[in-house]
C-alpha positions as CSV (number, residue, x, y, z in Angstrom):
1,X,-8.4,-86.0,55.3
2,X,-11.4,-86.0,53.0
3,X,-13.8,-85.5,55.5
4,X,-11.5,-83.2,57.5
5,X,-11.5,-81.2,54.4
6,X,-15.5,-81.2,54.0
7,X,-16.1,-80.6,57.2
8,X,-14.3,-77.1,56.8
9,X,-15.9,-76.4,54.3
10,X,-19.4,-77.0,55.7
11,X,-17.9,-74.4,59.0
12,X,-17.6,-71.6,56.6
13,X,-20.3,-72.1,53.9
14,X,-20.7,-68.5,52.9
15,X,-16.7,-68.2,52.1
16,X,-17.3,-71.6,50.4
17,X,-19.9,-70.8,48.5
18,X,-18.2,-67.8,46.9
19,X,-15.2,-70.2,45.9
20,X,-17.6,-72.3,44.3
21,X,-19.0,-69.6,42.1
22,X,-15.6,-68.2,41.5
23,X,-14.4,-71.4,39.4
24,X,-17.9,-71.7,38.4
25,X,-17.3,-68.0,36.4
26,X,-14.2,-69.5,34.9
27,X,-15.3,-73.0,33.8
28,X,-18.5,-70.7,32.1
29,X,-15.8,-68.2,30.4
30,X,-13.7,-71.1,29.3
31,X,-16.5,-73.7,28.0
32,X,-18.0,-70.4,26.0
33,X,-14.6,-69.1,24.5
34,X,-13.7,-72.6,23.5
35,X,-17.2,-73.6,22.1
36,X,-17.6,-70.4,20.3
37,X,-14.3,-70.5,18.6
38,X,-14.7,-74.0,17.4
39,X,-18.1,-72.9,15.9
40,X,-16.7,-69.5,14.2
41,X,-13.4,-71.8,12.9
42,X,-15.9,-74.6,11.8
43,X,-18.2,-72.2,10.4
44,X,-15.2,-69.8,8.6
45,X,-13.7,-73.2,6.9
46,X,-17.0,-74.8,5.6
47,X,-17.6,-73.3,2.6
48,X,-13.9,-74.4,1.3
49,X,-15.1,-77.9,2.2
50,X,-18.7,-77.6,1.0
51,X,-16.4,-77.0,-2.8
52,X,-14.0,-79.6,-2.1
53,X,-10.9,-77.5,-2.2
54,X,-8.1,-76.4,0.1
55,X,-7.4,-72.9,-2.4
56,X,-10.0,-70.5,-3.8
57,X,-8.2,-68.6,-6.3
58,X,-10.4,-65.2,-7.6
59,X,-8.9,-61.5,-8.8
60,X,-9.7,-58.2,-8.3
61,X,-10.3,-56.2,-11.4
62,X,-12.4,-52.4,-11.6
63,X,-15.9,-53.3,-12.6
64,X,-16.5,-53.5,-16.2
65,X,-18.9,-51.3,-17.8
66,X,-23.1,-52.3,-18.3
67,X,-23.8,-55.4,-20.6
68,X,-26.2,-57.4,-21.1
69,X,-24.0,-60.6,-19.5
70,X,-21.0,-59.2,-17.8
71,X,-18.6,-60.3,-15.1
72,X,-19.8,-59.3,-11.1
73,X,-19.0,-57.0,-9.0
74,X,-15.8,-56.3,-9.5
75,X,-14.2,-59.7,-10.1
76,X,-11.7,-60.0,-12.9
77,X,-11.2,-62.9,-15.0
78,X,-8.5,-65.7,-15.4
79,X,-7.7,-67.9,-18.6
80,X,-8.4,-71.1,-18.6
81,X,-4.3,-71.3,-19.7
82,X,-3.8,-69.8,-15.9
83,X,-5.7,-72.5,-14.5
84,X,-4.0,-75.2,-16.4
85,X,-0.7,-74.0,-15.6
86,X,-2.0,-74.1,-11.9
87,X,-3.2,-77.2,-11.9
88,X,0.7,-78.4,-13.2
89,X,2.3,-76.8,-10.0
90,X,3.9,-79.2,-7.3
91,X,1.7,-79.5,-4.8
92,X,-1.8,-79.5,-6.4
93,X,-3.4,-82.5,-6.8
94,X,-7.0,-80.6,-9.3
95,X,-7.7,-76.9,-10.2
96,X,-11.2,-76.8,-12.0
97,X,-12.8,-73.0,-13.0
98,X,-16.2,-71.6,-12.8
99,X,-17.4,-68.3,-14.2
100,X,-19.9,-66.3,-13.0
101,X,-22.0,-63.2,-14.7
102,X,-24.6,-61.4,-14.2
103,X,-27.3,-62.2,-17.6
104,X,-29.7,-59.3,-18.0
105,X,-33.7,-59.5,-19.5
106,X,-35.4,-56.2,-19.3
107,X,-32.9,-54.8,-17.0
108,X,-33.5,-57.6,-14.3
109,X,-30.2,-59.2,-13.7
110,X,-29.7,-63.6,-13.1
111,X,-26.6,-65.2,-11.7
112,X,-25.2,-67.6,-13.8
113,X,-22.7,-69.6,-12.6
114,X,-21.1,-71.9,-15.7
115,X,-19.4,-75.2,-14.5
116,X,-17.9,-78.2,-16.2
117,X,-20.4,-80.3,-17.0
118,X,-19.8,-83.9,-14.8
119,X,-17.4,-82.5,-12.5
120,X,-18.5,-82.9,-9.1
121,X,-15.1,-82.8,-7.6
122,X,-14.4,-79.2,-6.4
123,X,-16.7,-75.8,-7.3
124,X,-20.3,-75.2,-6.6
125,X,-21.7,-78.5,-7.6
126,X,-19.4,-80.8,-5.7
127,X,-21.6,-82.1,-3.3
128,X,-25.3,-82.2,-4.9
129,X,-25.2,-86.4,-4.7
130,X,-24.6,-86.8,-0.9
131,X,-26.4,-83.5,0.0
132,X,-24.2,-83.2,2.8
133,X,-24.9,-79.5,3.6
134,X,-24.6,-78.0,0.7
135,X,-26.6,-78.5,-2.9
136,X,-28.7,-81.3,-3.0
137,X,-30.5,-81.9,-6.8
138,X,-33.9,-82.9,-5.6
139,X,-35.0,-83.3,-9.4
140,X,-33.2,-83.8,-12.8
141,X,-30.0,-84.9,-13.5
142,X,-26.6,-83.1,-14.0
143,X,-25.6,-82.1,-17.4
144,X,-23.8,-84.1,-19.9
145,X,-20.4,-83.0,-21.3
146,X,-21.9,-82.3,-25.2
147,X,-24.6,-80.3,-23.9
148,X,-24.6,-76.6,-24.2
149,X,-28.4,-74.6,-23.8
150,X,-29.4,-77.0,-20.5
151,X,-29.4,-75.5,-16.6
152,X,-29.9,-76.1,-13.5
153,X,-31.8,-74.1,-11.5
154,X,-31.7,-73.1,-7.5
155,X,-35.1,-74.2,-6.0
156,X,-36.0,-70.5,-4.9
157,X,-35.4,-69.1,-8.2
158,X,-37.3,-72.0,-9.9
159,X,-39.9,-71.0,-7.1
160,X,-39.6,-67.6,-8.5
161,X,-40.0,-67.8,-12.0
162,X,-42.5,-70.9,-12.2
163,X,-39.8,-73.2,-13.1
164,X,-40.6,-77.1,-13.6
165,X,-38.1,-79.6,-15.4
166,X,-38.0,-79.1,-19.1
167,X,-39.4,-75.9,-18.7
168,X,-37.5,-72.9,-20.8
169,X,-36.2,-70.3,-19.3
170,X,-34.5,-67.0,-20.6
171,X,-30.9,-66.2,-19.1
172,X,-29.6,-62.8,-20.7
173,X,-29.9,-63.4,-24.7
174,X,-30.6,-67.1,-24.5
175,X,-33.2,-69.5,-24.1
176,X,-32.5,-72.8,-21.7
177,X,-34.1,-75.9,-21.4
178,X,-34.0,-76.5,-17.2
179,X,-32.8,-80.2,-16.6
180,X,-32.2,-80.3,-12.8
181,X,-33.5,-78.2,-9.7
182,X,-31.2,-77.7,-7.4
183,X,-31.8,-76.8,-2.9
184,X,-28.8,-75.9,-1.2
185,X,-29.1,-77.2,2.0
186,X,-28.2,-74.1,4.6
187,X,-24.9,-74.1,3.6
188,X,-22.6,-70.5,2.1
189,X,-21.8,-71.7,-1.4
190,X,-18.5,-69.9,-3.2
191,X,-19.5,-69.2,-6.8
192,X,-23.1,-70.0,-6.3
193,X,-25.7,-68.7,-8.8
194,X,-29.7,-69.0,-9.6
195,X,-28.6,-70.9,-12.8
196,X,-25.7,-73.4,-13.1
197,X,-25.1,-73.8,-17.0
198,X,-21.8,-75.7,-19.1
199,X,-18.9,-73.5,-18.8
200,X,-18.5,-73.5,-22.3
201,X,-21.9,-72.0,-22.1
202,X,-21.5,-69.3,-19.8
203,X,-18.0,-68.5,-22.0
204,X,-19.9,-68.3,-25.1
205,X,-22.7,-65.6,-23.2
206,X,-20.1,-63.5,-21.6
207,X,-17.4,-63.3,-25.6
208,X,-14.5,-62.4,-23.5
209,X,-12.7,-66.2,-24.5
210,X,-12.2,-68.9,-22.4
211,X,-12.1,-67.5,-18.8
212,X,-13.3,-67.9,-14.8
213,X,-13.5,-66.2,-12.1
214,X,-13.0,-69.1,-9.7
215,X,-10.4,-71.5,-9.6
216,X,-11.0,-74.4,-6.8
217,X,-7.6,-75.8,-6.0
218,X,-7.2,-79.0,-4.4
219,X,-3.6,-80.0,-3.0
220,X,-1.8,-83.1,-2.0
221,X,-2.2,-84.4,1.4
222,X,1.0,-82.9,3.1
223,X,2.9,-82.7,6.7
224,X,3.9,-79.0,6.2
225,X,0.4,-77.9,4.7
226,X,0.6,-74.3,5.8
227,X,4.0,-74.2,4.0
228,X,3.0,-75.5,1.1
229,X,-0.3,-73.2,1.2
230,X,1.9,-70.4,1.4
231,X,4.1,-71.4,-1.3
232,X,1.5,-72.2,-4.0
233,X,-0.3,-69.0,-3.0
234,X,2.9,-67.2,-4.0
235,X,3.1,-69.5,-7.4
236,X,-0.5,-68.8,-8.1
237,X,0.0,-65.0,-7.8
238,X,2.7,-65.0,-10.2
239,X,0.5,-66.9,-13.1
240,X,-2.6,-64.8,-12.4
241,X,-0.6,-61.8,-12.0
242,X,-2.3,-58.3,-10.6
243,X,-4.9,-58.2,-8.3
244,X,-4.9,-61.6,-7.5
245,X,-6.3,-63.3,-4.4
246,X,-5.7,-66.7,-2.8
247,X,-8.2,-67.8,0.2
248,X,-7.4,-70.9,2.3
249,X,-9.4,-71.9,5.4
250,X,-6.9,-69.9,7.4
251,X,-7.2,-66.8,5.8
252,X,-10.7,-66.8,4.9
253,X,-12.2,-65.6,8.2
254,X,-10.1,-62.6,8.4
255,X,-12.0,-61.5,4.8
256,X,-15.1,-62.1,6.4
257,X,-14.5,-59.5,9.0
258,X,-12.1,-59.1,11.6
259,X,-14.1,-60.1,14.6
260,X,-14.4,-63.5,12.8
261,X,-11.1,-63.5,12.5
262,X,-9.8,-62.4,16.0
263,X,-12.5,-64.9,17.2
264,X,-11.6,-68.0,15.3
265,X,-7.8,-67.4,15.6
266,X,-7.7,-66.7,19.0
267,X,-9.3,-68.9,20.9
268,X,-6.3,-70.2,22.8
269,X,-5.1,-67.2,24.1
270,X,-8.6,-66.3,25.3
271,X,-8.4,-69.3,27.4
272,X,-5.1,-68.6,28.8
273,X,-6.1,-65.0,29.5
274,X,-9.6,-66.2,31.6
275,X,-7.1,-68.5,33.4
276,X,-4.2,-66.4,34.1
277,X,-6.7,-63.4,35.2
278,X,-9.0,-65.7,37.0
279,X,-6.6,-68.2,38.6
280,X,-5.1,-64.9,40.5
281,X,-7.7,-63.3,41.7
282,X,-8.9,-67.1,42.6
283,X,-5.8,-68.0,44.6
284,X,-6.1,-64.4,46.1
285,X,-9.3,-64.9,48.0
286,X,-8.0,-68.9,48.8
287,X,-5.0,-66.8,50.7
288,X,-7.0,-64.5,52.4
289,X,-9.3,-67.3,53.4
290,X,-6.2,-69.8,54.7
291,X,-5.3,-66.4,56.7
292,X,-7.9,-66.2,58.8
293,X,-6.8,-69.8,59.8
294,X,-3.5,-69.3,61.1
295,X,-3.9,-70.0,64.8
296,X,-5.7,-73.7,63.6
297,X,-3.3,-74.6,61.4
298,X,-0.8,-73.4,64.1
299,X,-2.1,-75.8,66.3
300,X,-2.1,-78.8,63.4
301,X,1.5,-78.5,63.6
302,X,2.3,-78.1,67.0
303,X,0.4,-81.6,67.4
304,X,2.2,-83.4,64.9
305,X,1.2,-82.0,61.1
306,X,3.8,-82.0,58.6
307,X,3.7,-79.4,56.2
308,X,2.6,-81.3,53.3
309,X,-0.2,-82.4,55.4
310,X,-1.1,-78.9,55.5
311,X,-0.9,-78.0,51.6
312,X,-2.7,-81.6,51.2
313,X,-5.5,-80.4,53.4
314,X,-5.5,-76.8,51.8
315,X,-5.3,-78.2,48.3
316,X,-8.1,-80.9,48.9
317,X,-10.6,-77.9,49.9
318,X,-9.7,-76.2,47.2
319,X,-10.1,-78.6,44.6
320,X,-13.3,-79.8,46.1
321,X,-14.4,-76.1,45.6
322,X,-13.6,-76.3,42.0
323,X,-14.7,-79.7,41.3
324,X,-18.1,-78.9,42.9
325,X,-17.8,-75.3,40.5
326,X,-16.6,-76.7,37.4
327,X,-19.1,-78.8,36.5
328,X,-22.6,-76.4,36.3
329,X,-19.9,-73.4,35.1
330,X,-19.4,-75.9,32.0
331,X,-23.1,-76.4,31.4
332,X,-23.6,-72.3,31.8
333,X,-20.7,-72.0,29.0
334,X,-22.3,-74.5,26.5
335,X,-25.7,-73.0,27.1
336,X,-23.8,-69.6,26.4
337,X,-22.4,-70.9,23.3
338,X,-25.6,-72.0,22.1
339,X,-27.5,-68.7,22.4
340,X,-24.5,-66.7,21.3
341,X,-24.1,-68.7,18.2
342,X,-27.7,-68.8,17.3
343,X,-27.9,-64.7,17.3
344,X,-24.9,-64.0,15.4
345,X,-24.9,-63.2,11.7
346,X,-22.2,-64.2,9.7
347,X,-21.7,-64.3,5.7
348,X,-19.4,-65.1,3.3
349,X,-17.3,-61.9,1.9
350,X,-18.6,-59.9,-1.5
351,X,-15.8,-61.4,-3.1
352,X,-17.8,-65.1,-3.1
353,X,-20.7,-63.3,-2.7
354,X,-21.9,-62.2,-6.6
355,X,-25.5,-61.8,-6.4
356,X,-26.0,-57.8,-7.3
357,X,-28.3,-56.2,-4.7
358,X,-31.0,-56.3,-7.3
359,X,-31.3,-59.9,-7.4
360,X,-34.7,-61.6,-7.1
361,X,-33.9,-64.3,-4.7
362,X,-31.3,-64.5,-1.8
363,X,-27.6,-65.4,-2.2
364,X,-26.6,-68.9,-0.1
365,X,-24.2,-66.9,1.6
366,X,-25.1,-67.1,5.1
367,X,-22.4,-69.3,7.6
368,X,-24.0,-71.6,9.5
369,X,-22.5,-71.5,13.5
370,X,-23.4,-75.4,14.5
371,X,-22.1,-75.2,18.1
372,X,-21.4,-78.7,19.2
373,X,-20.9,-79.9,23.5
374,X,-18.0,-83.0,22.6
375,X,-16.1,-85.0,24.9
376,X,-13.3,-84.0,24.7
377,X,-14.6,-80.0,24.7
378,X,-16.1,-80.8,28.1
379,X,-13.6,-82.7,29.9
380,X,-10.9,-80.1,29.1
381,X,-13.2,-77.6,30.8
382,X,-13.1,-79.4,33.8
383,X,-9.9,-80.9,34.3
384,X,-8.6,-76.8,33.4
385,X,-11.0,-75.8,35.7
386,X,-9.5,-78.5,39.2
387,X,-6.0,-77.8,38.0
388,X,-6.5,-74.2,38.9
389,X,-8.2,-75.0,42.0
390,X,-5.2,-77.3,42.6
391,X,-2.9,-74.8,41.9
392,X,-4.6,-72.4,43.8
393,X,-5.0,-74.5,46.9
394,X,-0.9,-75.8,46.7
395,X,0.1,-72.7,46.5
396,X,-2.1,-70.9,49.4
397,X,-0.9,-73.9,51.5
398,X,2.6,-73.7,50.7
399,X,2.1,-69.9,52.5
400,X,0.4,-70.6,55.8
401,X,2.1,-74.2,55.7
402,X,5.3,-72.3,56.3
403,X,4.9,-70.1,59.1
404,X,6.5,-71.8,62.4
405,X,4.0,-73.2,65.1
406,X,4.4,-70.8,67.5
407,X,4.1,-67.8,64.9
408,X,1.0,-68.6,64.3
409,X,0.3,-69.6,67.7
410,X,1.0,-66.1,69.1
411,X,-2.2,-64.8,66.7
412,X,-4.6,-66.6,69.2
């Protein structure tokens, strides 16, 4: 049957051919679609991983009036009392703040970003031991929980300003001794600043109380996680009250644009759309091409074929057609993937984003897209790619399988 089945092929090489590159264009669409997707959705949820929390909780405010520290943008602020009462909801395993303002010297603006001091569990900071894509302290040390006029500074500000450790450096109306150096590794930070100082710091700049603009909420491992997200983002709207905002890695890439999000959500039903759309036109040229073979399959039968002979032979061409098209369609989709991902320019929303457009050196805002060609990415590809083929080929054989001997006989 096999070589029966090749050797029809090899008779109509032209026909075959353009079989071949038919499954071929659905193996590329489908190995692209699925590899950009993961990328985008990999790319969309890394930042809430990069701060080790599943909630970023912020609010919208109007933007406050020129000082010389203020609060960005226009993000409003939340009491430490808000963020203590979320940390005590069911549900939430850690809430920490961080506050970010913008410190003015001679009209030049610095981000400031204040943070606990020792926390390294969720926020900006989290990561700066492992340097695992995000902040890695390349010199210094973090600060310690009495300290109050210390910072840490990002490597391209330091750069900037001439900053070694223990040098001092001015941040609005105070002067800071620099006790760590900070690079973040190619990685969007949420709440990232040129200067990381002790919240209590930042608090005592901005004399608006104890507030932040952030709160990094980590929950409890749980079956229903999207029900639970949705409940605690309820609950956290009603502490913070008006103008409140609650991103998870779901919702965050439809605030950073809604290509991102169409992209990153909808992945699957691209798939099934490049199957659907190309598995008919696919199984229309396999029936036009069984056609034209009527009279031989007529004669098949009238010497003995059964009809599931018939749809085994059909369906063995076919599949070969899609085996021997699946495979370079999947390389041609990665390769896709790859170029795709490496010209497209995604960053974190304004909302995460604080740096004013004045700033001296470049918010870590950019997303990184990190296309990656798995196992299990590839042999999907294929084994969707030969089930259509299959398909295809039962079904087209099914149809000239069922016409009677001498029917087809007559077409000679």
């Amino acid at each position: 049957m096999f070589a029966l089945a090749w050797k029809e092929l090899s008779r109509r090489p032209g026909r075959a051919v353009l079989s071949v590159l038919g499954f071929m264009l659905v193996a590329w669409l489908v190995a692209a679609a699925m590899c950009i997707g993961r990328a985008v959705r990999e790319a969309a949820s890394e930042p809430l991983r990069v701060a080790g929390a599943d909630l970023i909780v912020y609010r919208k405010s109007a933007p406050c009036a020129f000082a010389p520290v203020k609060l960005p943008k226009d993000l409003g602020a939340m009491t430490m009392e808000d963020v203590a009462r979320i940390r005590a909801l069911k549900g939430v395993r850690s809430a920490s703040g961080a506050l970010v303002v913008w410190a003015f010297e001679k009209g030049q603006p610095t981000v400031v970003t204040g943070v606990v001091p020792g926390s390294v569990k969720a926020g900006p900071l989290r990561q700066y031991r492992s340097g695992e894509r995000c902040c890695v302290l390349e010199e210094g040390r973090l600060f310690e929980p009495t300290e109050r006029d210390v910072t840490i500074v990002d490597r391209a500000f330091a750069d900037q300003r001439g900053l070694k450790l223990n040098s001092m450096v001015r941040l609005g109306p105070r002067e800071f001794k620099v006790v760590g150096i900070l690079k973040v590794a190619g990685v969007a930070v949420i709440g990232g600043g040129q200067a990381y100082v002790p919240l209590a710091t930042a608090q005592e700049m901005l004399e608006q109380g104890p507030i932040v603009v952030y709160a990094f909420v980590t929950t409890d491992a749980d079956a229903d996680a999207d029900a639970d997200a949705t409940r605690l983002g309820d609950e956290i709207r009603a502490i913070v009250g008006e103008g409140c905002q609650v991103a998870t890695q779901e919702s965050l890439p439809g605030e950073i644009s809604r290509a991102v999000a169409i992209t990153a959500g909808s992945t699957l039903v691209f798939v099934l759309l490049i199957l659907i759309s190309g598995g008919l036109l696919i199984i229309r040229a396999v029936l036009s091409s069984v056609r034209e073979r009527v009279v031989e399959i007529g004669i098949l039968k009238a010497i003995g074929w059964r009809r599931r002979d018939v749809v085994r032979l059909i369906g063995l061409e076919t599949l070969m057609q899609g085996a021997l098209g699946a495979l370079p369609g999947t390389v041609l989709g990665y390769v896709t993937a790859f170029v795709a991902c490496r010209h497209l320019n995604l960053k974190l929303p304004g909302a995460f984003n604080s740096y004013p457009a004045c700033a001296t050196t470049a918010p870590a805002s950019e997303l990184m897209l990190t296309p990656t060609v798995g196992p299990v990415g590839v042999i999907a590809v294929l084994v969707l790619t030969v089930l259509l083929a299959l398909v295809a080929g039962v079904i087209a054989g099914r149809v000239v399988a069922s016409r009677a001997p001498m029917e087809s006989l007559r077409q000679a």
